[in-house]
Structures are given as C-alpha cells and as structure tokens.
C-alpha positions in Angstrom: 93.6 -85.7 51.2 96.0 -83.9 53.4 94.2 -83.4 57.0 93.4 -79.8 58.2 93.3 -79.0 53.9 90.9 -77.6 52.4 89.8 -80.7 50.5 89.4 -82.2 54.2 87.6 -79.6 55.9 84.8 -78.8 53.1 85.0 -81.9 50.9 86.3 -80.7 47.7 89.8 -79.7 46.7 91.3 -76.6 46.7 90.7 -74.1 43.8 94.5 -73.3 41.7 96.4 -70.2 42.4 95.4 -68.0 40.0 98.6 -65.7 38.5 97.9 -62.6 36.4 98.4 -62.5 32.9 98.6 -60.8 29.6 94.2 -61.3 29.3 93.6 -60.2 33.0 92.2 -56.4 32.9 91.9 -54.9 36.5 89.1 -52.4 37.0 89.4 -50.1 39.9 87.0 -47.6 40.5 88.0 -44.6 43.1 87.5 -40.9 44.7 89.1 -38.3 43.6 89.0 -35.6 46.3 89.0 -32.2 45.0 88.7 -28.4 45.9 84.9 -27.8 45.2 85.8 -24.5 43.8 87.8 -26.4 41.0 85.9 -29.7 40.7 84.2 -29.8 37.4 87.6 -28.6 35.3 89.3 -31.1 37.1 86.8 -34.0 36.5 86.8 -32.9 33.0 90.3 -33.1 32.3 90.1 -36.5 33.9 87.6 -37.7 31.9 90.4 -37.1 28.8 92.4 -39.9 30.1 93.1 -43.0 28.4 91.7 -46.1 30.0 89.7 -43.9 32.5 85.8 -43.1 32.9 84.2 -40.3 34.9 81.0 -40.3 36.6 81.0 -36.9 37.4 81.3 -34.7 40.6 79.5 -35.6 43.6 79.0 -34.1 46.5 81.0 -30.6 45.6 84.4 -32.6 46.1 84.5 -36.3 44.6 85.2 -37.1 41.4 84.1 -40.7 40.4 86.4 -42.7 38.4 86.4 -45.9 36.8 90.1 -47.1 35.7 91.0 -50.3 34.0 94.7 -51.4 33.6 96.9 -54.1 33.2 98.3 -54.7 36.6 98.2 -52.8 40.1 101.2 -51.5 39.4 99.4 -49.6 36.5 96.6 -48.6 39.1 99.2 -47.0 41.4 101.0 -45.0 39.3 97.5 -43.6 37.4 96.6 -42.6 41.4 100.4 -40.8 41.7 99.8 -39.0 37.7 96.4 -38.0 39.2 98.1 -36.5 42.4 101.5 -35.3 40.6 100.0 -33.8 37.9 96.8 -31.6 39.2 97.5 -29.4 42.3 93.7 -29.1 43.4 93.8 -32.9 44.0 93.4 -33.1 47.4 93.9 -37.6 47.2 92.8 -40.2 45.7 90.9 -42.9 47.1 90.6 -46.6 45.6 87.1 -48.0 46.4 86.8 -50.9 44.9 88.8 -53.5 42.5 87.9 -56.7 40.3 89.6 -58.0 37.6 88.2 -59.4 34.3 89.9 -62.1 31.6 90.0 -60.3 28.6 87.7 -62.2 26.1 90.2 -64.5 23.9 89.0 -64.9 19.9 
C-alpha cells in the first residue's frame, strides 16, 4: 500500500485504467441548433444517417440526436459532417456521453 494512494486513503485498491477497444460503443447524445424556419427538413435528413437517432425538433430550433460510434474521434467528425454539410446548422452541441461494451457471443 503506497501512502497518500488510493488503496490508503479509502481501503481498497485502485480500479485499472480502462483503454478503449474494438467492443467499446460510445453514445453521445447532442443539440443540433437550427434556423426554425428550416428545422424539420433538416431533422429529417438527419434522421437518414447511419448510426444516428433523432428525437425530433424542440423548441423551434434544436434538433435532438442520439449518435453511437466507435471512438471520439468518430463523434467529432459526425459534429463537423453535421456542420460542413447543412448550411442552416447554426452548431452542434454535445450533451452528454457514455460508453457501452459491445455484448461479446
């Protein structure tokens, strides 16, 4: 037991660095800020992507989305497409993130 560890401090050892691999999915879900005037083509068009679920338009402006990819880097360049790719896309907004281990038969 190493003083000022983890293991000293709380009475139980330290939990292993956890590494992302091949099962790990991440699932992000985020805003998609929109002109209102525009909102439900875009959200529709949206909902046509791979990997990607909408919940709608909220609001007149925000788009919902729930996204689930391999890594971050994945996540990051689906919030670049998203801004690249439609002009009334005003940003995009991550909200939240969690990853899952991909159920192994």
């Amino acid at each position: 037991m190493t003083p000022g560890s983890r293991e000293a401090a709380y009475g139980f050892p330290a939990l292993p660095k956890k590494t992302e691999s091949e099962d790990t999915m991440l699932i992000a879900s985020m805003i998609v800020k929109v002109d209102p005037r525009v909102a439900n083509a875009v959200a529709e068009k949206l909902a046509g992507m791979a990997d990607v679920t909408s919940y709608g338009v909220h609001k007149k402006e925000h788009i919902i989305l729930v996204a689930e990819k391999k890594s971050a880097k994945e996540l990051e360049q689906l919030s670049q497409y998203i801004l690249m790719e439609f002009p009334d896309v005003i940003g995009v907004f991550p909200t939240y993130l969690t990853s899952m281990e991909a159920a192994t038969e």
